[in-house]
N, C-alpha and C positions, 0 to 999 in steps of 0.2 A: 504494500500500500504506500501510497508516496505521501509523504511528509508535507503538508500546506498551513504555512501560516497566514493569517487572515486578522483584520480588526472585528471586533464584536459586532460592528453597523455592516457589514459585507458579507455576515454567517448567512444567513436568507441567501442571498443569492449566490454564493459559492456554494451553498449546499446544491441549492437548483441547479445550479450548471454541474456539479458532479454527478448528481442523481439522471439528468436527461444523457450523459455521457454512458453512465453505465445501461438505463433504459433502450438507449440506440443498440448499443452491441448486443445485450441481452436480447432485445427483439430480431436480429438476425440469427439469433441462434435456436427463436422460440419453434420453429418449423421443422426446424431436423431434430429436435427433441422430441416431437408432435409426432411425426414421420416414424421415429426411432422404434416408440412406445407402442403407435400402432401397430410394430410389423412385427413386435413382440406377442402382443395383446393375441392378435390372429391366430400366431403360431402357435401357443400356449392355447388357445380357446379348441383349435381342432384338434391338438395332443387330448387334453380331456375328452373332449367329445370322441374320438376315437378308442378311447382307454373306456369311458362310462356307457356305451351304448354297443349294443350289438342286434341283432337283427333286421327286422321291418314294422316301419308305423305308417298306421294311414292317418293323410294329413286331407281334412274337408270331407265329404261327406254326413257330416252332423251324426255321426256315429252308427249310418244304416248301412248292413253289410251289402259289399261290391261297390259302393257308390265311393268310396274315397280314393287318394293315389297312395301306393304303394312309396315310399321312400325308403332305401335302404339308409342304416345308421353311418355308415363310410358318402353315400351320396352329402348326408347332411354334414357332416365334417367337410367335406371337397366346398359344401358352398358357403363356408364362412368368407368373408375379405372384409378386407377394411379398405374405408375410402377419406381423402385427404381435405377437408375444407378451407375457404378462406373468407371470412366474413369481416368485411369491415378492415381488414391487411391484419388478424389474430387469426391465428393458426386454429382450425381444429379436426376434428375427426372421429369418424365412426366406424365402427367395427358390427357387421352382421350378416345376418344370411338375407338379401334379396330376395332367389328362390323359396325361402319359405319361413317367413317372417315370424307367422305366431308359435313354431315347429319351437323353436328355443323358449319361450317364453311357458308353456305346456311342459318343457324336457326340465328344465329350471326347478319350476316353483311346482309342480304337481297339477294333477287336472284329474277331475267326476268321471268315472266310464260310464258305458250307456246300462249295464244292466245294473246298478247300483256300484258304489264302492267308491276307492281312490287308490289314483295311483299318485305314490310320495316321488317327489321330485328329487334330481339327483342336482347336484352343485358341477358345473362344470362350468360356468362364465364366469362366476364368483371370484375363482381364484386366478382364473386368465385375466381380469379388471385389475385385480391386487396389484400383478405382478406388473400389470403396464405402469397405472398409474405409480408403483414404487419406480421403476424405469423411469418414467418421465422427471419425477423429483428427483432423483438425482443427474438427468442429463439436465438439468436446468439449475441446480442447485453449482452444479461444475459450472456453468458458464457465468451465473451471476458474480463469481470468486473469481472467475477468470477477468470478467467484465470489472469487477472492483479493483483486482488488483494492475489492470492497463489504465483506468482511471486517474 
């Protein structure tokens, strides 16, 4: 960190000018951080889903036999991805399955069968989320130290 001396009436604004210094760097860095975490997130989400899931679910239908699709548990794995957004020049992004949206959300948290019952939901986003968002805080926590100490 570099050594800055200053009078007391010029703290306000040396602080502002170090702060938008470290903010500029920081923000080039916030996308590939973003970027980082998601390819992590993905990775980790279909490792689960792979490991927690084996056979065939039918996905639509309303629970009348022949009328849903068949989904293999390896298909639902294949259709995770994450995608990169940019709102406003802030980095963000989402991780999910397009192909079949409400398919994780049912696999997740548990869902009513048709002839009475439940089936308990298995945790396999849970800990693929964990592990991004720990990723991301530290690919951002490194750059804001980098950014402070170029400052």
């Amino acid at each position: 960190m570099t050594d800055i001396s200053i009078e007391a009436d010029d703290f306000g604004r040396t602080l502002e000018e170090l702060l938008a210094r470290v903010n500029y760097r920081v923000g080039d860095e916030a996308g590939p951080a973003v970027e980082s975490a998601l390819k992590k997130g993905e990775k980790a989400w279909r490792k689960n889903a792979k490991d927690s899931f084996s056979g065939t679910y039918y996905v639509g239908g309303w629970g009348k036999p022949g009328r849903g699709r068949a989904v293999t548990a390896g298909a639902y794995a294949r259709s995770i991805r994450h995608h990169m957004l940019r709102r406003g020049g802030n980095p963000e992004g989402e991780i999910g399955s397009a192909k079949m949206p409400g398919l994780a959300h049912l696999l997740e948290k548990g869902h009513a069968k048709v002839g009475g019952g439940f089936v308990s939901g298995r945790l396999h986003i849970a800990p693929a989320a964990e592990e991004a968002f720990s990723d991301f805080e530290d690919e951002l926590d490194r750059a804001i130290e980098e950014a402070l100490n170029d400052a």
